[in-house]
Jmol script that loads the backbone (N, CA, C; Angstrom):
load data "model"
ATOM      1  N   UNK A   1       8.650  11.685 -11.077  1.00  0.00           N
ATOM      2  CA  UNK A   1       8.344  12.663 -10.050  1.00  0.00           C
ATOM      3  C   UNK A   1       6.847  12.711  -9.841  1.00  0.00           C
ATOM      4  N   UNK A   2       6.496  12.687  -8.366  1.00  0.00           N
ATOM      5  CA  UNK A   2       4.745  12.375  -8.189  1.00  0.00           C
ATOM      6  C   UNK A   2       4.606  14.154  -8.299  1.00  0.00           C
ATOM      7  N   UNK A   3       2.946  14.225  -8.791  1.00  0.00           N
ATOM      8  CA  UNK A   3       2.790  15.888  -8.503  1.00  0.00           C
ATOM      9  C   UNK A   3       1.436  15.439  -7.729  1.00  0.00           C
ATOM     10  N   UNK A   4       1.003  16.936  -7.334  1.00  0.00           N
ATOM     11  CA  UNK A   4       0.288  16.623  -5.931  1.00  0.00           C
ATOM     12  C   UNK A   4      -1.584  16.952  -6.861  1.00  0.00           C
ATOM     13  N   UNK A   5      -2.486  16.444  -5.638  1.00  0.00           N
ATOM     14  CA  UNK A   5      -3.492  16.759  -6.102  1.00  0.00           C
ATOM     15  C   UNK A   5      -4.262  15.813  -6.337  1.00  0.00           C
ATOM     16  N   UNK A   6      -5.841  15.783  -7.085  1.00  0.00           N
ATOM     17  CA  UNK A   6      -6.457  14.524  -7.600  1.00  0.00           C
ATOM     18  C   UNK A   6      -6.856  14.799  -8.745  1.00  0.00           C
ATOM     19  N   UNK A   7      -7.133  13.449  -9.496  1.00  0.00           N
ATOM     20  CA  UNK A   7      -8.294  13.092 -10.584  1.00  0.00           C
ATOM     21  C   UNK A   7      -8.460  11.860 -10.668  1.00  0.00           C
ATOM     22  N   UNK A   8      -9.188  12.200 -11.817  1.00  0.00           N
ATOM     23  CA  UNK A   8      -9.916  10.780 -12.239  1.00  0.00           C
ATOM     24  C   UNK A   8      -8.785   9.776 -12.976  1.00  0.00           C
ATOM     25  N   UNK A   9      -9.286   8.544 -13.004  1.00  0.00           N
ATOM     26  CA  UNK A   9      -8.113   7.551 -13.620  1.00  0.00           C
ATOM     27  C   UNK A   9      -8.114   7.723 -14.742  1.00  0.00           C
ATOM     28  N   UNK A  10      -8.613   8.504 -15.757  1.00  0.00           N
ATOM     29  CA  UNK A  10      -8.974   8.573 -17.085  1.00  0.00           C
ATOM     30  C   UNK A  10      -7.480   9.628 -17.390  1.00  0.00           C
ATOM     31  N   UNK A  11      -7.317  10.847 -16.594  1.00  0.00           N
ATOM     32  CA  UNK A  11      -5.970  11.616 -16.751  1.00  0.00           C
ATOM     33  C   UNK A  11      -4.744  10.635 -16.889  1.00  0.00           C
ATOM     34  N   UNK A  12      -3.635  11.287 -17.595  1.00  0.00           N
ATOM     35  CA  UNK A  12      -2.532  10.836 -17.737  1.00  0.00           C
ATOM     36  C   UNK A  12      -1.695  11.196 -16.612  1.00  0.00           C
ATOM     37  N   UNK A  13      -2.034  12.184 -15.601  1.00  0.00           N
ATOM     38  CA  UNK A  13      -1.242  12.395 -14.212  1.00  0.00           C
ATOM     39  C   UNK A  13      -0.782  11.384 -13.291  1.00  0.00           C
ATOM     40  N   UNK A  14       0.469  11.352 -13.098  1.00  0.00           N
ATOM     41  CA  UNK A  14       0.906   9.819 -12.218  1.00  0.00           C
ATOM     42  C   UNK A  14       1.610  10.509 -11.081  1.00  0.00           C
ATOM     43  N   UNK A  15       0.970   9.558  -9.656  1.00  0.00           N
ATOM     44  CA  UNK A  15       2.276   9.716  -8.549  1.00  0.00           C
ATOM     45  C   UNK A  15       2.516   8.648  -8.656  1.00  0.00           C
ATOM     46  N   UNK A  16       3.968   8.697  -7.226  1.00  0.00           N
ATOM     47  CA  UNK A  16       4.477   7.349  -6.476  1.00  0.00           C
ATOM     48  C   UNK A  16       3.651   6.553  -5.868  1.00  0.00           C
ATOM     49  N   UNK A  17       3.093   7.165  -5.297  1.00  0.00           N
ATOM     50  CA  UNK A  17       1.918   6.138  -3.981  1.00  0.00           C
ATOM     51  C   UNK A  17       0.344   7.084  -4.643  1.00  0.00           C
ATOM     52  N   UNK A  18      -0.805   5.823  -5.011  1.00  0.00           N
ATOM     53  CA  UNK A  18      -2.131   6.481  -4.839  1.00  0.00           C
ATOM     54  C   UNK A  18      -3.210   5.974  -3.218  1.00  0.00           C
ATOM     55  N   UNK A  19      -3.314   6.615  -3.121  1.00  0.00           N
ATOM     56  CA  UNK A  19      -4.759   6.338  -1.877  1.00  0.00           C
ATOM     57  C   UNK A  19      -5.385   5.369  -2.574  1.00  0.00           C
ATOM     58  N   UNK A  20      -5.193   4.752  -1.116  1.00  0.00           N
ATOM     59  CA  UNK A  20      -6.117   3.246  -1.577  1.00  0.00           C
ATOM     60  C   UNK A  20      -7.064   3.036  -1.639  1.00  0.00           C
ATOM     61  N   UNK A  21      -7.703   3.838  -0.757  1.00  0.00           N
ATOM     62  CA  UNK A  21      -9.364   4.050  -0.756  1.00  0.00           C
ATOM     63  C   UNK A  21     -10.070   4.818  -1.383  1.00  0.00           C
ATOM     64  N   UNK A  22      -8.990   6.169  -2.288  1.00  0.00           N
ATOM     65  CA  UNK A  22      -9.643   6.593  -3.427  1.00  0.00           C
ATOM     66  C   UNK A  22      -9.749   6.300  -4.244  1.00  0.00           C
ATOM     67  N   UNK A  23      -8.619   4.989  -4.756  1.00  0.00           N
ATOM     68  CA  UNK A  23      -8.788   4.759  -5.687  1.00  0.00           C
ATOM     69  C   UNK A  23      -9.675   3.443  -6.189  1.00  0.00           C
ATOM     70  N   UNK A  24     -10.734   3.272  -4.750  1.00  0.00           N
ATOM     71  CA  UNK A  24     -11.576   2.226  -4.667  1.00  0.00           C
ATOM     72  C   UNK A  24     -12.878   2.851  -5.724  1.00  0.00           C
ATOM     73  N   UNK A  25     -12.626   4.068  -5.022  1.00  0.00           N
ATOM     74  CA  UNK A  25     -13.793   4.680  -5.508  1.00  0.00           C
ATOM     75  C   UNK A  25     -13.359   5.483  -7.327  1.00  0.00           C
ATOM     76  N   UNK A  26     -12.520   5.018  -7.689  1.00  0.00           N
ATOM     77  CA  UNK A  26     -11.940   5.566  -9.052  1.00  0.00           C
ATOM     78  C   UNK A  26     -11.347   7.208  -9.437  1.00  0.00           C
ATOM     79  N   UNK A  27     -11.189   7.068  -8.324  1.00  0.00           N
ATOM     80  CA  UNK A  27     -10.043   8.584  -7.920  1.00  0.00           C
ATOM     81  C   UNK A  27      -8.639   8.021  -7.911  1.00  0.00           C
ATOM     82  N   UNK A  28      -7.616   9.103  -8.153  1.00  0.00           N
ATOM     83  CA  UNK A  28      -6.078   8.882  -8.110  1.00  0.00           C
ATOM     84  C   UNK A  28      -5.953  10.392  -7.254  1.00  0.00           C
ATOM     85  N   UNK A  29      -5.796  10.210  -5.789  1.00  0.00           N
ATOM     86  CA  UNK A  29      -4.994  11.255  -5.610  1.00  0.00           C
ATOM     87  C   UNK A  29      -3.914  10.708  -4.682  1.00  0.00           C
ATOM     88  N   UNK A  30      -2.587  12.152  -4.493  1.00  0.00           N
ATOM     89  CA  UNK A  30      -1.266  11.216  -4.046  1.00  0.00           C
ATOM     90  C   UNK A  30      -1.477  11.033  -2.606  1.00  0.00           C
ATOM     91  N   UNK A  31      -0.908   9.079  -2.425  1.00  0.00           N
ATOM     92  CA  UNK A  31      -0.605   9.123  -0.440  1.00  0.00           C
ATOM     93  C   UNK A  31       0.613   9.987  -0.405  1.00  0.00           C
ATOM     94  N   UNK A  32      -0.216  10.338   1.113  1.00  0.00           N
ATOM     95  CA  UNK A  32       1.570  11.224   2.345  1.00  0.00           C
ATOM     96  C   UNK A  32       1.464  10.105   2.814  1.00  0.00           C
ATOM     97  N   UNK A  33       0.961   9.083   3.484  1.00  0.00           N
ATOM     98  CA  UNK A  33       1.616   8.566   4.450  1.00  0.00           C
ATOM     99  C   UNK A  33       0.747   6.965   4.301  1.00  0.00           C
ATOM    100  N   UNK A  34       1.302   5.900   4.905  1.00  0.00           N
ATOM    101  CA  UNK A  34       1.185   4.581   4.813  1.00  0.00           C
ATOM    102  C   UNK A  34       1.054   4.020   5.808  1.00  0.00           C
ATOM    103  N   UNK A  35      -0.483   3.691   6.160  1.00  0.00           N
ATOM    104  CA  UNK A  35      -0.574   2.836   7.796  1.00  0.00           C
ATOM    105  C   UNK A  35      -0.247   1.487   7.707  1.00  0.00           C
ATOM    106  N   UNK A  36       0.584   1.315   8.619  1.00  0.00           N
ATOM    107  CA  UNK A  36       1.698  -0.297   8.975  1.00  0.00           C
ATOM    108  C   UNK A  36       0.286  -1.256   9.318  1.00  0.00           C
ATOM    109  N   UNK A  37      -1.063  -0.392  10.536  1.00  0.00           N
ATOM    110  CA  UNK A  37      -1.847  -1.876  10.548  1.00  0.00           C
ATOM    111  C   UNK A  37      -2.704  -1.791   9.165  1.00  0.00           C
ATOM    112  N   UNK A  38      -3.411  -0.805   8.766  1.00  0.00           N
ATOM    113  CA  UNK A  38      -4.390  -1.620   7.580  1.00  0.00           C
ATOM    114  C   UNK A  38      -3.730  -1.741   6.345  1.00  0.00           C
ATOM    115  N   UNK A  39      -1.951  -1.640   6.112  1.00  0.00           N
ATOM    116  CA  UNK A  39      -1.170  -1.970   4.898  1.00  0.00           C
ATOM    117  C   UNK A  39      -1.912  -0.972   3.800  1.00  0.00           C
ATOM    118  N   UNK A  40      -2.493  -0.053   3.920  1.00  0.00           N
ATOM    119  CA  UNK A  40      -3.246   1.067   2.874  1.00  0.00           C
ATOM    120  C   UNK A  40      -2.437   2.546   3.029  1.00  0.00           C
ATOM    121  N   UNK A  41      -2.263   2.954   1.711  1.00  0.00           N
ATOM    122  CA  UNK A  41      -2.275   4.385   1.315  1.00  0.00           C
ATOM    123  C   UNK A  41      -3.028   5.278   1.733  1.00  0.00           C
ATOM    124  N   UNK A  42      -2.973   6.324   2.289  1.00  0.00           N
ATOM    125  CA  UNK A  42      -3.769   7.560   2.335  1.00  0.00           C
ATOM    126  C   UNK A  42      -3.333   8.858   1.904  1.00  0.00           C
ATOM    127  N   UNK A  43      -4.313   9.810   1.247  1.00  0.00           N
ATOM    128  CA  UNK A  43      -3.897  11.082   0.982  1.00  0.00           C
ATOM    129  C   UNK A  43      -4.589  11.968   1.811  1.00  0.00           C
ATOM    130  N   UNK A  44      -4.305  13.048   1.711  1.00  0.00           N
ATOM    131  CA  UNK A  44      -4.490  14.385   3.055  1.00  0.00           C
ATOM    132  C   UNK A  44      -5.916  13.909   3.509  1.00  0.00           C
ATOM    133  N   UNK A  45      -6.895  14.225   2.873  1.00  0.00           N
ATOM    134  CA  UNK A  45      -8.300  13.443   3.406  1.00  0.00           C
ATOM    135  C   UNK A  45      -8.561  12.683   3.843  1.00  0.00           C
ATOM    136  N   UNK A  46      -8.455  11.244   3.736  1.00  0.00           N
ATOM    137  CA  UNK A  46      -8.452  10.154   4.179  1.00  0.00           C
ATOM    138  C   UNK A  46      -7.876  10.077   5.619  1.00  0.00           C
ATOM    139  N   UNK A  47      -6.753  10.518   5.363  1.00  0.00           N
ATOM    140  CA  UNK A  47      -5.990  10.111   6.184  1.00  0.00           C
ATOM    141  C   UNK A  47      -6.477  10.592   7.936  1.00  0.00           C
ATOM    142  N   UNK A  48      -7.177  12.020   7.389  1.00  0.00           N
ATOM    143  CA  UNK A  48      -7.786  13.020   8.772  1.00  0.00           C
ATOM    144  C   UNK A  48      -8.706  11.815   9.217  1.00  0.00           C
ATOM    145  N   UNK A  49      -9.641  11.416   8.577  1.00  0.00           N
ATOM    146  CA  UNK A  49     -10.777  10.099   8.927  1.00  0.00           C
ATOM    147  C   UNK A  49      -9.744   9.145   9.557  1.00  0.00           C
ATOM    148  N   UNK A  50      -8.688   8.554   8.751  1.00  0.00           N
ATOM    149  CA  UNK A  50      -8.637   7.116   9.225  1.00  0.00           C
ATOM    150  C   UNK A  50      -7.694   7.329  10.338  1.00  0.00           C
ATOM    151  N   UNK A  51      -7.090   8.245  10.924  1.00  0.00           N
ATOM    152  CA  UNK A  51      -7.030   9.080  12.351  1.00  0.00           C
ATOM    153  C   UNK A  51      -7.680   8.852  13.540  1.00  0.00           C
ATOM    154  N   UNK A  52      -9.075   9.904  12.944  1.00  0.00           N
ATOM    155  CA  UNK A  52      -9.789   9.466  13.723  1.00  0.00           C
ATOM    156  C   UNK A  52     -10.651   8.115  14.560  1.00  0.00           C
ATOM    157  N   UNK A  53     -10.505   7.217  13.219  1.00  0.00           N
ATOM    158  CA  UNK A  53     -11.173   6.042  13.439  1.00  0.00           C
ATOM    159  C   UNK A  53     -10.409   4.894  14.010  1.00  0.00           C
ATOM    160  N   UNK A  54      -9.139   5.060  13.083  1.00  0.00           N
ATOM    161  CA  UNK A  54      -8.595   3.806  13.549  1.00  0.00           C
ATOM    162  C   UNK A  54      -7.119   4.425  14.522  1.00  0.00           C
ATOM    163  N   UNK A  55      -7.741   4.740  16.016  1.00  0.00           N
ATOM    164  CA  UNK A  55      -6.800   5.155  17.163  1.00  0.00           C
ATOM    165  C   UNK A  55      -5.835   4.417  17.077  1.00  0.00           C
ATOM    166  N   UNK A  56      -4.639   4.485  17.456  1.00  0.00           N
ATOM    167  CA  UNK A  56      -3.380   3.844  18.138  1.00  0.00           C
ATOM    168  C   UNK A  56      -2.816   2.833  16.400  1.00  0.00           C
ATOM    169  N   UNK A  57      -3.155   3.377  15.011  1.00  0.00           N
ATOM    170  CA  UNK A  57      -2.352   2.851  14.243  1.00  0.00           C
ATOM    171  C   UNK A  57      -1.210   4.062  14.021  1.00  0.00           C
ATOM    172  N   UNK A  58      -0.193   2.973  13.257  1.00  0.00           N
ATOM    173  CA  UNK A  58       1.129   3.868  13.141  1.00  0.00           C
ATOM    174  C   UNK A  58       1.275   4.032  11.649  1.00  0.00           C
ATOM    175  N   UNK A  59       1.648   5.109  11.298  1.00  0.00           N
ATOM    176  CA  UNK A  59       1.909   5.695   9.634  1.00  0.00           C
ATOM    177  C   UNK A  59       2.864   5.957   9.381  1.00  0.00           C
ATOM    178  N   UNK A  60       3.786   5.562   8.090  1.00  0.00           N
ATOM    179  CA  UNK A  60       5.032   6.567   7.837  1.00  0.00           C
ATOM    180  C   UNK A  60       4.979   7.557   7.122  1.00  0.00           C
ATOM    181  N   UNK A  61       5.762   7.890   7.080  1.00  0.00           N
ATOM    182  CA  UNK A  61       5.995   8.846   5.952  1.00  0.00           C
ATOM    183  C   UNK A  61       7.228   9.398   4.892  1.00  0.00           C
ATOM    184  N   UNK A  62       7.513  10.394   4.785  1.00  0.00           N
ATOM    185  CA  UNK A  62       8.845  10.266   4.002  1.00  0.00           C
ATOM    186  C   UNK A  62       9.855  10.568   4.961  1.00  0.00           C
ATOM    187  N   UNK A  63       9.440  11.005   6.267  1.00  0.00           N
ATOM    188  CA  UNK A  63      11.067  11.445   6.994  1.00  0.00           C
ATOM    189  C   UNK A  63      11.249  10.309   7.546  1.00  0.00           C
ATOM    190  N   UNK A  64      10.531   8.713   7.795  1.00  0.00           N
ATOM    191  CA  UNK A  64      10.715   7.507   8.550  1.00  0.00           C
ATOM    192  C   UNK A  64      11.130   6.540   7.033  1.00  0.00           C
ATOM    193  N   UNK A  65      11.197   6.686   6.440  1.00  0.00           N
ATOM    194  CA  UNK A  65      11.942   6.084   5.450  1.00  0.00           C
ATOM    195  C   UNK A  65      12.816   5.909   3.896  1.00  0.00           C
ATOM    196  N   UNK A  66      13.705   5.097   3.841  1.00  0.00           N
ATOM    197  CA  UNK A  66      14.916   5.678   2.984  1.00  0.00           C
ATOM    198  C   UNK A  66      14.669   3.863   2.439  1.00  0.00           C
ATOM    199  N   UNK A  67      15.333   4.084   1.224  1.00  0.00           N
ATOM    200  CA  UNK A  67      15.367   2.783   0.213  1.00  0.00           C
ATOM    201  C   UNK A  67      16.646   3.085   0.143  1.00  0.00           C
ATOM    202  N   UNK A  68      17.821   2.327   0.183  1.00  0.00           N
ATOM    203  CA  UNK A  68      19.017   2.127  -0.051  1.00  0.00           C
ATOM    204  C   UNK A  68      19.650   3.576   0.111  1.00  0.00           C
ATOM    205  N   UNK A  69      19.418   3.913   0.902  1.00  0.00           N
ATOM    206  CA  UNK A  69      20.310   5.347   1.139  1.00  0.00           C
ATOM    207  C   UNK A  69      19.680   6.622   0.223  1.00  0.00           C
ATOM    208  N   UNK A  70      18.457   6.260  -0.258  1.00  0.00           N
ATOM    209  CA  UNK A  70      18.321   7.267  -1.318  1.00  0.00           C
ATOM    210  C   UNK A  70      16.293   7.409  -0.323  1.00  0.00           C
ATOM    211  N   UNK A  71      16.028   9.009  -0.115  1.00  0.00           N
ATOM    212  CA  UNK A  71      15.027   9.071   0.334  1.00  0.00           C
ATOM    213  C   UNK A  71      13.955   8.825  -0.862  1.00  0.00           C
ATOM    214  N   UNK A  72      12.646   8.322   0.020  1.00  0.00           N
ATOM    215  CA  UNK A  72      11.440   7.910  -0.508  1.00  0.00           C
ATOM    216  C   UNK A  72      10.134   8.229  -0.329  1.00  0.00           C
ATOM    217  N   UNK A  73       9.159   8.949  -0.962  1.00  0.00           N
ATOM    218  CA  UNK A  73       8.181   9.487   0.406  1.00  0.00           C
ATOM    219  C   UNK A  73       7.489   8.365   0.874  1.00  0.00           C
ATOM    220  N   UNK A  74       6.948   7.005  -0.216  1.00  0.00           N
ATOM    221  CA  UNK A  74       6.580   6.003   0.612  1.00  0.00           C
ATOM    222  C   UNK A  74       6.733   5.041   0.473  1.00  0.00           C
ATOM    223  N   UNK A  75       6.958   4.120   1.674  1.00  0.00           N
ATOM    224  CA  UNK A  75       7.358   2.760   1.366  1.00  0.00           C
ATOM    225  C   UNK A  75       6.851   1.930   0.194  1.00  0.00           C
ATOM    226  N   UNK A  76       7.004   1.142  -0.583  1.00  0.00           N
ATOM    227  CA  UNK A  76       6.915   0.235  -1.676  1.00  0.00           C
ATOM    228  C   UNK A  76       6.298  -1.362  -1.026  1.00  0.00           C
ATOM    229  N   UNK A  77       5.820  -1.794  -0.037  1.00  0.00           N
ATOM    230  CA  UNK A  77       4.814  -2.944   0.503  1.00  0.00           C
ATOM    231  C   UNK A  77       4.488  -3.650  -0.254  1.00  0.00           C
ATOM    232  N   UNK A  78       4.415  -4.763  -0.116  1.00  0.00           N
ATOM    233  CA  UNK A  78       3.417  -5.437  -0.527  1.00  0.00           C
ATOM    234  C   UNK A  78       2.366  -5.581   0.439  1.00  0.00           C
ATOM    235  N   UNK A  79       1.018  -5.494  -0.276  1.00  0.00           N
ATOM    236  CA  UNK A  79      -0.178  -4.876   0.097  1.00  0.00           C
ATOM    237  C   UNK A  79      -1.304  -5.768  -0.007  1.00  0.00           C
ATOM    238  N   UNK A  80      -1.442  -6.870  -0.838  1.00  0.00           N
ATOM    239  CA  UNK A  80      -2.106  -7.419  -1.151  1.00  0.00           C
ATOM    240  C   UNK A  80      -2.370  -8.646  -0.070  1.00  0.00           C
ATOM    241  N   UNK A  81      -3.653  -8.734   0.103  1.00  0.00           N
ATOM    242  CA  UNK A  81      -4.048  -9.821   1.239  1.00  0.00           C
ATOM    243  C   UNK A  81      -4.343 -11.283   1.195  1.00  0.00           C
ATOM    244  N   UNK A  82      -4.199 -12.458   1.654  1.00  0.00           N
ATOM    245  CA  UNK A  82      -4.251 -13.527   0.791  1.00  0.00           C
ATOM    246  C   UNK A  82      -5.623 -14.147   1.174  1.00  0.00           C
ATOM    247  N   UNK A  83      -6.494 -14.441   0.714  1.00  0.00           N
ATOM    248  CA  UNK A  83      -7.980 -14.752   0.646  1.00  0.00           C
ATOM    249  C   UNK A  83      -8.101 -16.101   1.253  1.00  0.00           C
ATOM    250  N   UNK A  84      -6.636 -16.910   1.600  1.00  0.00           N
ATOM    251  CA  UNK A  84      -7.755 -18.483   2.260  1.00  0.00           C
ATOM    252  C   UNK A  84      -6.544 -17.885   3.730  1.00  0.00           C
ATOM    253  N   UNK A  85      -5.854 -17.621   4.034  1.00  0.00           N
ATOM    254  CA  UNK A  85      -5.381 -16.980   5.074  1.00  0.00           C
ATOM    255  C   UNK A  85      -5.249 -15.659   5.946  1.00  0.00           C
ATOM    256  N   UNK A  86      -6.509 -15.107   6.606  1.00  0.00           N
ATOM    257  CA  UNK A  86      -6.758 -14.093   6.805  1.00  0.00           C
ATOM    258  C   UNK A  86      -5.923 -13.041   7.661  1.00  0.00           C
ATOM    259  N   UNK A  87      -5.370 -11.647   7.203  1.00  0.00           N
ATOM    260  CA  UNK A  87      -4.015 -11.346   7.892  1.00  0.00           C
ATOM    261  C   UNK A  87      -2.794 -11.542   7.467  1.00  0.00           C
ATOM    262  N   UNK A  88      -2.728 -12.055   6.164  1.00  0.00           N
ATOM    263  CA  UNK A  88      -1.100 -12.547   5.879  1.00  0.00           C
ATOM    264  C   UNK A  88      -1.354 -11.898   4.521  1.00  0.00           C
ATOM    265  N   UNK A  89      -0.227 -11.081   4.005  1.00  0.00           N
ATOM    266  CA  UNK A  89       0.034 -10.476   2.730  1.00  0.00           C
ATOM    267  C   UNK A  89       0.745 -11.591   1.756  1.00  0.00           C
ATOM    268  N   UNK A  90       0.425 -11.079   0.740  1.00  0.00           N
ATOM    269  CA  UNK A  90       0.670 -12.186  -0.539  1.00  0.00           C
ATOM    270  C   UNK A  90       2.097 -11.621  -0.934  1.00  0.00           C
ATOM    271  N   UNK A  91       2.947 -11.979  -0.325  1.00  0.00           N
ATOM    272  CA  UNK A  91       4.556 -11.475  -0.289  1.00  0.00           C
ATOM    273  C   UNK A  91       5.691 -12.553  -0.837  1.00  0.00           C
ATOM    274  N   UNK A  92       5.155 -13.845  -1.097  1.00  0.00           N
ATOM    275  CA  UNK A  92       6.189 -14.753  -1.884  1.00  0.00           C
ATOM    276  C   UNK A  92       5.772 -15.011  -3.255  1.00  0.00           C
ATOM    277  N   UNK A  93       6.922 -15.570  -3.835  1.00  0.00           N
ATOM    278  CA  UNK A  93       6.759 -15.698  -5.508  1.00  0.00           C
ATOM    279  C   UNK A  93       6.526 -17.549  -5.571  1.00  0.00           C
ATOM    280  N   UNK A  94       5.819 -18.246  -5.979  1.00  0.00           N
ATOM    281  CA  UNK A  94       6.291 -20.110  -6.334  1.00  0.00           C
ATOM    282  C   UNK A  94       6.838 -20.192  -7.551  1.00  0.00           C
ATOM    283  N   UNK A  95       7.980 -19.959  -8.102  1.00  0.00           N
ATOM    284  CA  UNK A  95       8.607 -20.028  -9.897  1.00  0.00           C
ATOM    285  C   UNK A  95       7.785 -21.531 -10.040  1.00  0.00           C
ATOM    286  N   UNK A  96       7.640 -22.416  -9.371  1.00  0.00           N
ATOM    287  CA  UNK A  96       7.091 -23.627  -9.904  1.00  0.00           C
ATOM    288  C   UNK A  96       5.709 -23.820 -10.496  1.00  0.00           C
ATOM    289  N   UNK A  97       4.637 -23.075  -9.699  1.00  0.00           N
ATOM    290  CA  UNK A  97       3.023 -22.912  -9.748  1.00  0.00           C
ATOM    291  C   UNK A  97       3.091 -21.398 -10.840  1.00  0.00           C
ATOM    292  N   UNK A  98       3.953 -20.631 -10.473  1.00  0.00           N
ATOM    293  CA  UNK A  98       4.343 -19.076 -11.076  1.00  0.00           C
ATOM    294  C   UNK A  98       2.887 -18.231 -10.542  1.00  0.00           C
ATOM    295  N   UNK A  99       3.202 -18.715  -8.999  1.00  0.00           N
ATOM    296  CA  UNK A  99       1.755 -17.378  -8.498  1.00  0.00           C
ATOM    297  C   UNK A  99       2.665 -16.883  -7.205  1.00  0.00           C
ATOM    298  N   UNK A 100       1.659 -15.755  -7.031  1.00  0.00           N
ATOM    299  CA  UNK A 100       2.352 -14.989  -5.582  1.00  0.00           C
ATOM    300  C   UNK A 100       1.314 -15.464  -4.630  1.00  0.00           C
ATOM    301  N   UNK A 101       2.008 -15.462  -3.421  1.00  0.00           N
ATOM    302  CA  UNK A 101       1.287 -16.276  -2.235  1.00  0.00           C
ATOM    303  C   UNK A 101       1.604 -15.414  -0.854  1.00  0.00           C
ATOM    304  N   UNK A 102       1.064 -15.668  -0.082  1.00  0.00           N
ATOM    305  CA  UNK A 102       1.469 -15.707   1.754  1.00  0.00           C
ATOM    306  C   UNK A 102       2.737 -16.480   1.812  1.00  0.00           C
ATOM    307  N   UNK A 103       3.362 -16.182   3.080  1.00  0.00           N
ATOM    308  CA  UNK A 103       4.040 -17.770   3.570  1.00  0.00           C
ATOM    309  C   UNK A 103       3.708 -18.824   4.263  1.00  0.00           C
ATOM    310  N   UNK A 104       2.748 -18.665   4.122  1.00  0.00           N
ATOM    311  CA  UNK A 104       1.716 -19.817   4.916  1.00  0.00           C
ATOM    312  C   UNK A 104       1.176 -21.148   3.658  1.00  0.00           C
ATOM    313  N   UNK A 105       0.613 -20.137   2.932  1.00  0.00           N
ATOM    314  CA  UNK A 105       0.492 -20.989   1.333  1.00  0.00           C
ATOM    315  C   UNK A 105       1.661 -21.340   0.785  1.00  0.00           C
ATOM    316  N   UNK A 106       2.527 -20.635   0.563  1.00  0.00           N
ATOM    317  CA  UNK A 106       4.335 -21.314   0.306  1.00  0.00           C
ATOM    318  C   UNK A 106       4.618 -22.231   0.948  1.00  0.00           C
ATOM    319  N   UNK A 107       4.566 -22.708   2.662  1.00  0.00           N
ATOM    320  CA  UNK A 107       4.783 -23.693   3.360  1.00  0.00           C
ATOM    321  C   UNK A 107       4.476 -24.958   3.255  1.00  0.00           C
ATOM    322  N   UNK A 108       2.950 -24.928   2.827  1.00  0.00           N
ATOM    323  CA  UNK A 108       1.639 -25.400   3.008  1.00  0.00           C
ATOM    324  C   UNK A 108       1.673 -25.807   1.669  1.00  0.00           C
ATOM    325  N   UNK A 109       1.721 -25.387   0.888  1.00  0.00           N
ATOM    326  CA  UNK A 109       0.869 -25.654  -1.187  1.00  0.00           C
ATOM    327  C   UNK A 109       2.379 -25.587  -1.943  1.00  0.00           C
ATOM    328  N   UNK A 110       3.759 -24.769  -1.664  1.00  0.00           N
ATOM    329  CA  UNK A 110       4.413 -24.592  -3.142  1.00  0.00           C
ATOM    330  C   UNK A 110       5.882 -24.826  -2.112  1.00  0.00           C
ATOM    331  N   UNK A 111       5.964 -25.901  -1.518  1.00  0.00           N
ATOM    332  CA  UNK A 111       7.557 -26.603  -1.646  1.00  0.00           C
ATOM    333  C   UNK A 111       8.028 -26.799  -2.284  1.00  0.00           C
TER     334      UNK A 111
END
end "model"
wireframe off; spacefill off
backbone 0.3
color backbone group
């Protein structure tokens, strides 16, 4: 069960989803909601900024999504970006190489 609020990463307090950008800065506080274009977490703060800044992106939240019939407050993504393909999330597994990749690098490097 996530509880609400922030600290430092040093506490034993855990949510479901942390802000991605707080926790750049070595904060843990919990995301409400998950923007589809920059694939990042936000919590109540953030989120007022990245609003403002980044117009016309779309966010979910917990009433736009359900995991197998069972509600979720936020989606579970993969998030991670792949560094020689810019724009493509590192979303496949190679059991052969045993790294996670794009599908572009899967196509390309791990047939």
């Amino acid at each position: 069960m996530a509880l609400s609020g922030s600290i430092l990463k040093t506490s034993e307090e855990t949510f479901d989803f942390i802000c991605t950008s707080c926790a750049e800065d070595n904060l843990i506080k919990e995301a409400l909601k998950y923007c589809v274009e920059c694939q990042k977490y936000c919590c109540k703060d953030c989120l007022t900024y990245h609003k403002r800044f980044a117009l016309g992106h779309s966010f979910l939240d917990n009433s736009s999504v359900k995991l197998q019939g069972q509600p979720r407050s936020l989606p579970a993504f993969p998030t991670k970006q792949c560094s020689q393909h810019i724009g493509k999330i590192m979303d496949m597994f190679c059991k052969t190489h045993d790294v996670v990749c794009c599908y572009v690098c899967a196509a390309e490097d791990h047939k």
